[in-house]
C-alpha positions as CSV (number, residue, x, y, z in Angstrom):
1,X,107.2,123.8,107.4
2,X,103.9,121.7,107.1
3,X,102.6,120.5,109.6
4,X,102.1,116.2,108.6
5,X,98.6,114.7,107.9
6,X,97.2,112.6,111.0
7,X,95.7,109.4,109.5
8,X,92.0,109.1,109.2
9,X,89.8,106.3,110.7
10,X,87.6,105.1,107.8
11,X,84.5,102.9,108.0
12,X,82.3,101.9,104.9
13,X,79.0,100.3,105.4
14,X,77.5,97.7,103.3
15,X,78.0,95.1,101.1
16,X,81.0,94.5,98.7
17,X,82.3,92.2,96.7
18,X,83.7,91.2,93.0
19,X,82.0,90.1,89.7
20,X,83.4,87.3,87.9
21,X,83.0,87.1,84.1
22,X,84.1,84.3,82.5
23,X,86.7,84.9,79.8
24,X,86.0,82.3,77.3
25,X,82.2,83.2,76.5
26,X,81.4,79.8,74.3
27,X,82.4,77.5,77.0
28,X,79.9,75.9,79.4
29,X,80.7,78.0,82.8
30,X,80.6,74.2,84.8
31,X,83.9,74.0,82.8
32,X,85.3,77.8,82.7
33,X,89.1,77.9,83.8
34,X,89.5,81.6,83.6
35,X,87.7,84.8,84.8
36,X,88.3,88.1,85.0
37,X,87.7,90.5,87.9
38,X,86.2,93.8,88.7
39,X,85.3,95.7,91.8
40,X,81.2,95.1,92.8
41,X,79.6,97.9,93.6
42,X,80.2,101.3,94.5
43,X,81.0,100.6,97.8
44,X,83.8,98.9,97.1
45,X,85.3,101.3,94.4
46,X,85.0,104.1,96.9
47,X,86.9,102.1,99.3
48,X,89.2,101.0,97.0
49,X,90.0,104.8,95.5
50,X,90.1,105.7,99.5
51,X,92.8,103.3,100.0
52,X,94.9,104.3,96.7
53,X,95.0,107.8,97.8
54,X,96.8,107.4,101.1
């Protein structure tokens, strides 16, 4: 039998954060009503892949 996985303390350092692109490309962005998301920088994917993994 296996002996279980003890949980890991994690700490990232530095900045994260989204990008926003706006979806409708011709519109002025003052009047933009929908934008799509994506992870930052790498920082953030790591954490992100980190925290999808368990």
């Amino acid at each position: 039998m296996a002996e279980s996985a003890q949980p890991l303390d994690l700490i990232t350092v530095g900045g994260t954060g989204i990008d926003l692109y706006p979806l409708c490309p011709d519109v002025p962005l003052t009047r933009t009503e929908t934008f799509a998301v994506h992870q930052g920088n790498r920082r953030t994917g790591t954490t992100v892949g980190l925290l999808a993994s368990g």
